[in-house]
N, C-alpha and C positions, 0 to 999 in steps of 0.2 A: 197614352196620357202624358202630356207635357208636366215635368218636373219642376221643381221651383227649388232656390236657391237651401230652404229651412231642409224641403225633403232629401236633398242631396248628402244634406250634411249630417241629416239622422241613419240615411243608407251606410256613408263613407263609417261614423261613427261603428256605428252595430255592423262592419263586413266581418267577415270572418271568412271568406270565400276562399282563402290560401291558408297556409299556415307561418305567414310573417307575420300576422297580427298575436301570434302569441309569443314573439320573441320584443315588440316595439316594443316602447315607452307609451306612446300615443300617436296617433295616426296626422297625417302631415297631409292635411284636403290642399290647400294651394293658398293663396292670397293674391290682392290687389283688386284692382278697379275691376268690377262684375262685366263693366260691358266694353270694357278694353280694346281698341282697335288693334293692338295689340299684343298673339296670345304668346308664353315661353311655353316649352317643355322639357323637361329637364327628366334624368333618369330616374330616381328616387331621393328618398332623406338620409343625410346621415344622420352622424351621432349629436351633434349640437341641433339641426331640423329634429329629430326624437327628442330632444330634451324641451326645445321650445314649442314645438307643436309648428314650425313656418319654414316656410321654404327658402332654400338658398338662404340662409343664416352666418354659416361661417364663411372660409377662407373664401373658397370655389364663390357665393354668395355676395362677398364682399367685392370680390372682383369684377362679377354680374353687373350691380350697381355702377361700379367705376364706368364699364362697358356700353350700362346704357345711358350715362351723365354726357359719356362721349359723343353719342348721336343726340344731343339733347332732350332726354327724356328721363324724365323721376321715377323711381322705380314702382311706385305706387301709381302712376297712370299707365300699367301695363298689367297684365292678369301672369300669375308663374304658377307653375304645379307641374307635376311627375308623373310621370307613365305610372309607380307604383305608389301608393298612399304610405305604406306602414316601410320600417326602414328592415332593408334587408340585413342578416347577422354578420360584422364583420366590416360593415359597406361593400358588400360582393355585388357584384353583376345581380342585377334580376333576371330568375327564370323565367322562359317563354309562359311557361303556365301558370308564372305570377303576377305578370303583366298582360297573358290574356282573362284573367279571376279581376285585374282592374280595370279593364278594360271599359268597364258598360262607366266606371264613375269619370273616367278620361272623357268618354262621348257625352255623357251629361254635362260635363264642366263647358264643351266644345259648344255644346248646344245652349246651353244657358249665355256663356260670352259673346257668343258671333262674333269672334273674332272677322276682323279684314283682315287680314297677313298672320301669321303663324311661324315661329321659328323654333326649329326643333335642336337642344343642346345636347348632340353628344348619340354614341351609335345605338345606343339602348333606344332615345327616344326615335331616332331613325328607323331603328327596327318595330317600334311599336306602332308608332305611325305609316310610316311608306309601308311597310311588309321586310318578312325576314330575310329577304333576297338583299336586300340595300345595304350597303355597307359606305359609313362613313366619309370613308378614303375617297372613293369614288361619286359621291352626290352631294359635295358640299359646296357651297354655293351656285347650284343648279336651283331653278323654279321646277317646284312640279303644285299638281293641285290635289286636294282631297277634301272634299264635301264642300267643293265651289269655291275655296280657298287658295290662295295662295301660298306656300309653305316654303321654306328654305332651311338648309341644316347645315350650322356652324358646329366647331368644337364644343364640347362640353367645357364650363372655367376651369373642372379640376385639369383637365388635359392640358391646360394652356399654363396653369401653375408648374405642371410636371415638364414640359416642355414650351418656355417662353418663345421660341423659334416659329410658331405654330401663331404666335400674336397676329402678327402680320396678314395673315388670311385669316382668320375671324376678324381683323377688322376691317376689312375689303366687303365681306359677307353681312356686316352691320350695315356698313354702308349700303349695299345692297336693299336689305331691311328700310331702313331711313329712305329711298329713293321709292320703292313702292309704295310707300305710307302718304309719301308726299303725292306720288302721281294719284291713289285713290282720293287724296282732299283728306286724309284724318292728321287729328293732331294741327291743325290749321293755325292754332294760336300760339306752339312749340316751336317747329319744322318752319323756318323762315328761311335760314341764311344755309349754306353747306358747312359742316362744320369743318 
């Protein structure tokens, strides 16, 4: 049975399938454009995404936006959300068994957007998405595909706040982004000039 945007969000609402939902504020489902050409994924919320209930909020978040005004795009004509809904204690890493417990609400958000191009922020989403063999270091700015998709994995912002040296190649890797967007025809009325 194909999901719908209301069912998603009373699933995400009422999970309980790990035990981060007893430590959040409130669960942090994603935001933006539903049928977004294209999709983010980011690791989980922090502490300011638990307090607003949205993603990418703060610093890491603020940067995000700067990031995508870069390649010319608003941050509301693209879809953002997290391997994991509810925020881990601490901002820690998400465990494999809490990001495979969100799993099924990651493929319904995938399936609801159809995304064209997909870009995964950072090793957590890397590992959730490619598989736990991938490691950041090594598959960032390569294409691979998954569910007919094109997919690409830059740094996550917090990494690029913690080390600005790291700029540089995420913005090679946007650019990347920006160039397939262009060659599939999305964004038409955006994506004119090279920025």
């Amino acid at each position: 049975m194909r999901t719908s945007w209301a069912r998603l969000a009373e699933a995400i609402s009422g999970c309980a399938g790990c035990p981060l939902c007893e430590s959040c504020t409130q669960k942090v489902p994603g935001q933006g454009d539903p049928s977004a050409p294209l999709m983010l994924i980011g690791e989980g919320p922090g502490e300011q995404e638990d307090q607003s209930g949205l993603a990418f909020v703060g610093p890491a978040g603020q940067l995000l936006t700067r990031m995508l005004e870069a390649i010319q795009l608003p941050r509301e004509r693209v879809y953002i959300c997290n391997i994991v809904k509810c925020r881990p204690p601490n901002n820690r890493t998400p465990l494999p068994e809490e990001a495979e417990a969100c799993a099924p609400h990651l493929l319904a958000q995938w399936a609801l957007v159809r995304p064209r191009v997909v870009l995964l922020l950072g090793a957590t989403a890397v590992r959730g998405v490619l598989g736990e063999n991938y490691r950041i270091t090594r598959c960032r700015g390569q294409w691979f595909e998954r569910r007919g998709v094109p997919v690409l994995a830059t740094y996550h912002p917090s990494a690029l706040l913690r080390d600005p040296d790291k700029k540089r190649e995420a913005w090679t890797d946007l650019k990347l982004v920006r160039r397939m967007l262009v060659e599939l025809g999305q964004y038409p009325d955006l994506l004119k000039e090279e920025p």
